[in-house]
N, C-alpha and C positions, 0 to 999 in steps of 0.2 A: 529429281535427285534420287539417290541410289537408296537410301532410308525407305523414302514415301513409295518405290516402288516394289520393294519387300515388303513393306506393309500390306500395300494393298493387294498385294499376292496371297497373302495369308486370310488378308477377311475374304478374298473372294472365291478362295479355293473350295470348290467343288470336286465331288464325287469320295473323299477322304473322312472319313467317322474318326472326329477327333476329339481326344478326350476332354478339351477344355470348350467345347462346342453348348454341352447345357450350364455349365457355368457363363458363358457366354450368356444364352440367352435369356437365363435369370438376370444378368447382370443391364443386357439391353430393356426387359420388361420392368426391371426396377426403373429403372432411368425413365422410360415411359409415363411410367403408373406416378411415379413423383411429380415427375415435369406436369401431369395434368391437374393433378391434386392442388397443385402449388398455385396453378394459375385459375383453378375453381375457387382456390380460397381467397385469392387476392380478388379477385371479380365481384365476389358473394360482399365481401367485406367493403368494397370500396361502395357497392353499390345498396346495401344496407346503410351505411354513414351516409352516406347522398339523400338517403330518402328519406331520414328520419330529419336530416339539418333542412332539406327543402320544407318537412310540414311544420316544422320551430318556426322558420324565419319566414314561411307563409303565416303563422299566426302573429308575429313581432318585429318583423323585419329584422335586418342585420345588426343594426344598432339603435339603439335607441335614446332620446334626448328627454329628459320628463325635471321634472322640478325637482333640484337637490332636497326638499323636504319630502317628497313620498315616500320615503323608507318602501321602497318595492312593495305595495299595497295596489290593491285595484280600487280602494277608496281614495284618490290619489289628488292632491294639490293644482291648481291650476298654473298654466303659465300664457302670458301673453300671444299669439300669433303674428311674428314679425316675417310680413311678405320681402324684406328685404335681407334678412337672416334664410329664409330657407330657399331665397334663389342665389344666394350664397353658398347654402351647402349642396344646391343643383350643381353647381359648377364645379366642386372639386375631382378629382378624378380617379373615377370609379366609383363613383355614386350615380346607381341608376336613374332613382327616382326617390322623394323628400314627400312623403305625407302625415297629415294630421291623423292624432285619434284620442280619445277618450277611452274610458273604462268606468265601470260603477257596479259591486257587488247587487246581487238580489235573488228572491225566490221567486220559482214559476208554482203556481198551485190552480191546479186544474181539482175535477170534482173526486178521484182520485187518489191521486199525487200530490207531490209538491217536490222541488229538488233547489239545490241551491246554484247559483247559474253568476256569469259577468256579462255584463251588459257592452259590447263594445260597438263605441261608434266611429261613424266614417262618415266621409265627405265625400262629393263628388268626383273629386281628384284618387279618390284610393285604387289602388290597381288590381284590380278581381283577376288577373290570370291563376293565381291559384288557387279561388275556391272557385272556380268557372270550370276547373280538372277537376275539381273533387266532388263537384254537382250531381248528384241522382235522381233531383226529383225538382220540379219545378224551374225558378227562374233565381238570377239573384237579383236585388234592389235597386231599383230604378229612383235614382233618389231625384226630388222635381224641390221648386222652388215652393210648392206646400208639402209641409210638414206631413206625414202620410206613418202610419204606425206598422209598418210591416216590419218582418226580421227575417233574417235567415239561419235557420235551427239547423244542429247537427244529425245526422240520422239514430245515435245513440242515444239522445235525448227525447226525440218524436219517436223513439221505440217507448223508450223508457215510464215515458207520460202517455202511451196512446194517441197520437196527434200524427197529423199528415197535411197539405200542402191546401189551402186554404183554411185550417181552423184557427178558432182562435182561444187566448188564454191570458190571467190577469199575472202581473208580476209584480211583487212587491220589492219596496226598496225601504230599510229601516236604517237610520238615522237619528236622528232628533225628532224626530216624526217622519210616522209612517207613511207613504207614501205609493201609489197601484196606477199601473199603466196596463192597457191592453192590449196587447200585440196581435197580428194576423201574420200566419206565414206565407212567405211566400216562395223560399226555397229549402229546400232539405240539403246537404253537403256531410259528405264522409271521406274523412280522410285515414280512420281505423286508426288512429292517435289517439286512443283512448282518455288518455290523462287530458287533452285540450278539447278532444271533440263533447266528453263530459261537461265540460265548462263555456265555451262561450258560444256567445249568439251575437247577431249579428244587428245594426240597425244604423239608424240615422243618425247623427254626432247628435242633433240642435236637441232630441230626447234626452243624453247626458245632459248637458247646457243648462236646461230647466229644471231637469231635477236632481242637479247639485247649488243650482242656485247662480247658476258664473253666468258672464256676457258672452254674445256669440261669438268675439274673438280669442275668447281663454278655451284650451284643452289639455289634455293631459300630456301633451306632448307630440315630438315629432316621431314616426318612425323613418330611418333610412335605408332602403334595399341599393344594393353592389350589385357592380358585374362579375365579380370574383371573391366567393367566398374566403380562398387563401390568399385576399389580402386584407381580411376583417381589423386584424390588428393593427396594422401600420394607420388602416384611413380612420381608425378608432381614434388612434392618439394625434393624429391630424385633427382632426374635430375635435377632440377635448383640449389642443391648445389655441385652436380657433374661438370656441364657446368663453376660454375664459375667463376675453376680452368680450363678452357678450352680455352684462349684467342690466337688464332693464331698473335704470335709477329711479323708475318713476316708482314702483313696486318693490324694490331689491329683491329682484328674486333671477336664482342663479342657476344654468343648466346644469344638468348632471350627464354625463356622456357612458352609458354602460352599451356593452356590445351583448348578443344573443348569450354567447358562454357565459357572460357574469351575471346573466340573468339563471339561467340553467345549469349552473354548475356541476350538479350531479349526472345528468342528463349526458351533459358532454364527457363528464371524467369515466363514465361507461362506455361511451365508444372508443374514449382514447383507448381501455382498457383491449378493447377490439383487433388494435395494432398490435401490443402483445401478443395475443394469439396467434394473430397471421405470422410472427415472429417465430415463436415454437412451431409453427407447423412445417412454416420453410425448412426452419434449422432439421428436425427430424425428418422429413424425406430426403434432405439431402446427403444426412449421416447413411439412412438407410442406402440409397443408391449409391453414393461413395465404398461403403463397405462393400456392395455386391461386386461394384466395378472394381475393388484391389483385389476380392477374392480372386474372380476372372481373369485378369491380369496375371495375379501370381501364378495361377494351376495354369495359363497359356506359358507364363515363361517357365516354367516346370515341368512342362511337354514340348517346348524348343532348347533345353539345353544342347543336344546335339549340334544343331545348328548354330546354336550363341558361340559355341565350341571352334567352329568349322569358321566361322565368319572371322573370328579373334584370331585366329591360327594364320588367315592369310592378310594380318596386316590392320582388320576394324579396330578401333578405338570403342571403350566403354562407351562414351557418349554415342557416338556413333551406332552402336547396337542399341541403346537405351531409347536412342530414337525413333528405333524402328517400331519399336516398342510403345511409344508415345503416339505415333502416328497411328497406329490400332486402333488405341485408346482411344484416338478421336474421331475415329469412322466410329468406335460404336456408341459413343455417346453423340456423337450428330444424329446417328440413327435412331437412337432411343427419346433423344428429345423429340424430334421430328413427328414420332408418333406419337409423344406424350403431346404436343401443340396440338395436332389432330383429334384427339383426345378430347382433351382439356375446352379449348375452343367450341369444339363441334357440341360436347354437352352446356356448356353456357347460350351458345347459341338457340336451343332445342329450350333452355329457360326461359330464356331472353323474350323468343317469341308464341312461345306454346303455355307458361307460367304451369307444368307441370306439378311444380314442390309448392305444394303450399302451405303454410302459416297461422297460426293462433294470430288474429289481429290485437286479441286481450293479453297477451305477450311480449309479443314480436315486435306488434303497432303496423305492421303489412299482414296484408294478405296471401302475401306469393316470395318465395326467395327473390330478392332483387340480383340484378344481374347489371355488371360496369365495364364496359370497354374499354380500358385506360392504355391506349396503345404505348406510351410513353413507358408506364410499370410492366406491363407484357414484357419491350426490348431489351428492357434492364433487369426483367427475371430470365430474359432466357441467355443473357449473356452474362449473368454474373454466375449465374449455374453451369455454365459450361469453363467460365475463365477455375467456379469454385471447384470442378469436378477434373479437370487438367492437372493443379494442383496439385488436391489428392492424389494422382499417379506416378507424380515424381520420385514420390518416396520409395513405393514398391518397386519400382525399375532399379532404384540402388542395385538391387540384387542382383543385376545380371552383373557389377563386377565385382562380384565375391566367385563368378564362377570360370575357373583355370583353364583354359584349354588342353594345358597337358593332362588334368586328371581325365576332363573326358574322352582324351582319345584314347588313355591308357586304359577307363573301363570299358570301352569300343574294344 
């Protein structure tokens, strides 16, 4: 059409020094510098929240099922082991995997030291893919049909106490009476979680078992890992109306259905807080490159009145020129996105796989800027920034029909 091909006349016009040419290129290098910024921040952030929810719900799983009396204690109430309840909640959908665990407060005290530690146990069904990633030293737990006293310690803690991958150490556990077990390590794991990797260690459940006193089919509860974190809620409240019709009569005792967030509350309302941000940062680059690209626009339509003039004269319609004017607009913001994705991209990329930026783990809880691929948020940031950045131009364009063509031919 006759619009888009006066447009592209104008963006592609060479050899002519024209005066809206460094407004222009301000106006394309904003659009750039935005678009990449936008998509470093949506990356950083998606991929910080990923990493901090994988090392929670590697220490607790997604949701968890424990006795409605433990008031969220790791001195915590028993409940039965019913093998026909938790191949019940195998089979819901999106629930990865259904395991047992135990907990029990204690101090480790070497010659030293001493720190105060939770004891958690596992069964042979527990799924080590996540502290098998976060392993630095040694092995994890090979648990066998005898009882065998090893644990698996965090590396903040075997720093903390001097200890390393065969030694060993007495741990007490106070109660109603005291109580001392000896442990052997047998692996080290760091996940630079500081708050959990300070806290627990690792072992055999049947060690809770006997030294809270319970039988070998009472523990502290189920945990349950998802294939998909965003849909923790929905299979939360699936399970808590499932559970409760679950009351073992023999005992009365009643599940409790909490998910990872209502165990962490604070934990999570900080990352929410995280969205926020990436909300102000969009919002502000886009103001910034919006304003460049009206300024650019005006001083080009400020240096084509002539021609607004000349086109109006032989018959174009405002819309018609405002067009022309539109189509610009969006050669130069294709073009400035385009290199803001190049940009943007190619230094997540360069994090991604080089972990160049790195991090206070006693802060952060990582050691490197994480970095996310969310192809989905990518498509739908570069296209609501282009639909938001169209927009904005509409308005400036108004002005080509405030401008007469008889005034400008009369000051011609």
């Amino acid at each position: 059409m006759l619009e888009y091909f006066i447009a592209k006349r104008i963006h592609f016009q060479q050899g002519r020094k024209n005066v809206s040419r460094p407004a222009v290129r301000i106006a394309i290098i904003a659009i750039a510098l935005g678009m990449a910024v936008m998509i470093i921040a949506v990356g950083v952030v998606i991929g910080f929240k990923q990493e901090i929810r994988n090392k929670v719900v590697g220490f607790g799983g997604h949701i968890r099922i424990s006795n409605y009396d433990s008031n969220n204690t790791f001195e915590t109430n028993p409940i039965t082991f019913d093998p026909h309840f938790a191949d019940s909640l195998a089979l819901i959908n999106g629930v990865k995997s259904v395991q047992l665990y135990a907990t029990k407060p204690g101090i480790i005290k070497t010659q030293e030291d001493f720190q105060g530690i939770v004891l958690k146990g596992i069964d042979r069904h527990f799924n080590w893919t996540f502290f098998r990633s976060q392993l630095v030293e040694g092995d994890t737990l090979q648990l066998t049909d005898s009882l065998q006293n090893n644990i698996l310690i965090s590396k903040h803690l075997a720093d903390m106490l001097r200890l390393k991958v065969g030694d060993s150490f007495f741990t007490y556990f106070i109660k109603e009476q005291i109580k001392a077990r000896k442990f052997t390590i047998t692996g080290i794991y760091s996940t630079n979680f500081v708050e959990y990797d300070k806290l627990f260690i690792l072992t055999d459940v049947r060690h809770i078992q006997r030294l809270s006193g319970w039988e070998s089919s009472q523990y502290s509860g189920y945990e349950v890992l998802l294939t998909d974190f965003d849909k923790m809620e929905s299979i939360a409240n699936e399970l808590n109306l499932y559970v409760q019709q679950s009351v073992t009569s023999e005992k009365s005792q009643q599940y409790y259905v909490q998910t990872i967030k209502d165990l962490t509350p604070q934990l999570f309302g900080w990352l929410d807080l995280l969205d926020v941000n990436v909300w102000v940062i969009l919002s502000l680059m886009l103001a910034v490159a919006g304003f460049n690209m009206i300024s650019g626009l005006l001083i080009l339509i400020l240096e084509r009145t002539n021609m607004i003039g000349i086109l109006k004269s032989v018959g174009a319609t405002n819309w018609s020129v405002r067009k022309i004017f539109l189509y610009y607009a969006v050669f130069l913001i294709g073009k400035g996105m385009l290199w803001g994705n190049v940009i943007g991209l190619s230094f997540c990329a360069l994090q991604y796989f080089t972990h160049i930026l790195p991090l206070d783990p006693e802060m952060y809880y990582v050691s490197y800027v994480p970095i996310v691929f969310n192809w989905t948020y990518l498509i739908l940031l570069n296209v609501g920034t282009f639909v938001a950045s169209i927009l904005m131009m509409i308005a400036p364009s108004y002005l080509i029909s405030k401008i007469s063509p008889a005034k400008i031919i009369r000051y011609e």
